[in-house]
C-alpha positions as a Markdown table, in Angstrom:
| # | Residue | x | y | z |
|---|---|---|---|---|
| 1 | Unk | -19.2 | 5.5 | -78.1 |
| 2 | Unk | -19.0 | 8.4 | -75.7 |
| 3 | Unk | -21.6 | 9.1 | -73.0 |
| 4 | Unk | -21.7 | 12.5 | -71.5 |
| 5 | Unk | -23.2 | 11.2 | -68.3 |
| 6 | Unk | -24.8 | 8.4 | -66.3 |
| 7 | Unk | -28.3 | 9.0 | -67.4 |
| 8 | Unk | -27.0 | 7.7 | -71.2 |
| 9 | Unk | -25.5 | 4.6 | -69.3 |
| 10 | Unk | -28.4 | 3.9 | -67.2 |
| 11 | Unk | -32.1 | 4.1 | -67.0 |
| 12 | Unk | -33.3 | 2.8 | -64.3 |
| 13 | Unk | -32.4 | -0.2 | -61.9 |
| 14 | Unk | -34.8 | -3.2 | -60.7 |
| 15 | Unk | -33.0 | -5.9 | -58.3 |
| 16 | Unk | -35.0 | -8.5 | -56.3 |
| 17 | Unk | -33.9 | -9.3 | -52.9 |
| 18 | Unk | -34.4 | -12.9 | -51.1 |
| 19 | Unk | -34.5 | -12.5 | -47.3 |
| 20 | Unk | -34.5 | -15.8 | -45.4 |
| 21 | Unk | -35.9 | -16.2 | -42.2 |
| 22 | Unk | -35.8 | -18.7 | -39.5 |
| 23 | Unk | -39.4 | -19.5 | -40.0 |
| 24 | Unk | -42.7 | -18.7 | -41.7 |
| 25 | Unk | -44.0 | -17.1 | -38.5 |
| 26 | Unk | -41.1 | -14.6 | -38.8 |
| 27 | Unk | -41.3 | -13.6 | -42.1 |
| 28 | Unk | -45.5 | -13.1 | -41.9 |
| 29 | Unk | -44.5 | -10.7 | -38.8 |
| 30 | Unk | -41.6 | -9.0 | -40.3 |
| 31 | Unk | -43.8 | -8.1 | -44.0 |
| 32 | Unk | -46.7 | -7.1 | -41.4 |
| 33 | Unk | -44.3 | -4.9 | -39.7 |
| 34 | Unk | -43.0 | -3.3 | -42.6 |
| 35 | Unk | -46.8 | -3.2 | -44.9 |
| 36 | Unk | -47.4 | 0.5 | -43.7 |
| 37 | Unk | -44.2 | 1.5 | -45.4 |
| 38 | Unk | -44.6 | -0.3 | -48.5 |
| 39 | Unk | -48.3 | 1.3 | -49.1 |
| 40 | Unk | -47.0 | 4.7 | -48.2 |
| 41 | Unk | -44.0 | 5.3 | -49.8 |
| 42 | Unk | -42.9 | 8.9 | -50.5 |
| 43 | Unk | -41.2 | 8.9 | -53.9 |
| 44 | Unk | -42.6 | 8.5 | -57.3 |
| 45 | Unk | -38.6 | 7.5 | -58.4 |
| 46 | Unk | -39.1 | 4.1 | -56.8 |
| 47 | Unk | -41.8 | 1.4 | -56.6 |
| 48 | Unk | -41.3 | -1.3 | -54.0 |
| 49 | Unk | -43.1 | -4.9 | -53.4 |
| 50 | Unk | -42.7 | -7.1 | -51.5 |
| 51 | Unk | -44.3 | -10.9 | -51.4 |
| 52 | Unk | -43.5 | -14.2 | -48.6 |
| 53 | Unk | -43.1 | -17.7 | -49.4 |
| 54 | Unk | -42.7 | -19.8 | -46.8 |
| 55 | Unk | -39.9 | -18.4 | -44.7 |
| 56 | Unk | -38.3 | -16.4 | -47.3 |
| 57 | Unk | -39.4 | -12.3 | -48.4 |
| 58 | Unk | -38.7 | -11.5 | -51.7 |
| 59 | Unk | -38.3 | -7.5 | -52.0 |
| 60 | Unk | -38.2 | -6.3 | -55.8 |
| 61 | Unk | -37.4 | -2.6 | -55.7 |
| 62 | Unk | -37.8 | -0.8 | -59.3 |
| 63 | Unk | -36.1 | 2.6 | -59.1 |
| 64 | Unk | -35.4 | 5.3 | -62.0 |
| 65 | Unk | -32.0 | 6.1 | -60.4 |
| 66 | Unk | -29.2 | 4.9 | -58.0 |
| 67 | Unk | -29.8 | 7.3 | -55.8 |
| 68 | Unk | -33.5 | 6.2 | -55.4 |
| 69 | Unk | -32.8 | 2.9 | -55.3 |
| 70 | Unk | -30.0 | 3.3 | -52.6 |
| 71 | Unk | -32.4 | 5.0 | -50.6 |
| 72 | Unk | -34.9 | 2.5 | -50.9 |
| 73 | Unk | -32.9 | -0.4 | -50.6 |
| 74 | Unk | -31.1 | 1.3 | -47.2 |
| 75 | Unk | -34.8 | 1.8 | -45.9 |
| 76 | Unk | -36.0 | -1.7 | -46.5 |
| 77 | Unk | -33.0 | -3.7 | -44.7 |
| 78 | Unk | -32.9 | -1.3 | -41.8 |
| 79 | Unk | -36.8 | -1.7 | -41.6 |
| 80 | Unk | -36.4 | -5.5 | -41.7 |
| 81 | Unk | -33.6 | -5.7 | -39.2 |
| 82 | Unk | -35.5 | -3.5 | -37.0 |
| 83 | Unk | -38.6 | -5.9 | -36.8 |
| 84 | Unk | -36.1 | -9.0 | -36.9 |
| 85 | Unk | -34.6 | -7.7 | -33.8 |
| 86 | Unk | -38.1 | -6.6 | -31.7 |
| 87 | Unk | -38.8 | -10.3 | -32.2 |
| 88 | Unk | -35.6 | -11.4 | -30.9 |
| 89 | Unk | -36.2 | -9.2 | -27.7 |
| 90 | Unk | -39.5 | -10.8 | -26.8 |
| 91 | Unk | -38.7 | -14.6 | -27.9 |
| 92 | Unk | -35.4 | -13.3 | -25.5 |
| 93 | Unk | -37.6 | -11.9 | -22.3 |
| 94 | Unk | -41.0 | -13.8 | -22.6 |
């Protein structure tokens, strides 16, 4: 079988991410951080959720492309990482 391009291989990608944090306290202030972002995402190519239990955020992304989903998935961790680190720099200077 021949495919004459990527949209007869795929059609669409969902993955489910598991971020573990330190503790509980973290991971409620990192999904606060990051809510805006979930509620007002741009595209109609890619849905995003995101839930916590315990210390751990579970991300499923749901995108009708890799290009989509790379975007999404890029936004997400850099978000995350952002928020991780502002809470490093006050537990580090308070």
């Amino acid at each position: 079988m021949e495919y004459s391009n990527e949209a007869d291989i795929l059609t669409g990608i969902e993955t489910e991410l598991e971020i573990e944090f330190n503790t509980t306290k973290e991971a409620e202030i990192i999904l606060k951080s990051i809510k805006p972002e979930i509620n007002g995402s741009p595209s109609d190519r890619t849905t995003v959720s995101i839930d916590i239990h315990e210390n751990t955020l579970r991300i499923t992304i749901d995108a009708q492309d890799t290009a989509s989903f790379r975007a999404s998935l890029n936004s997400y961790l850099r978000w995350i990482k952002l928020s991780y680190e502002v809470i490093n720099l006050k537990n580090e200077y308070l």
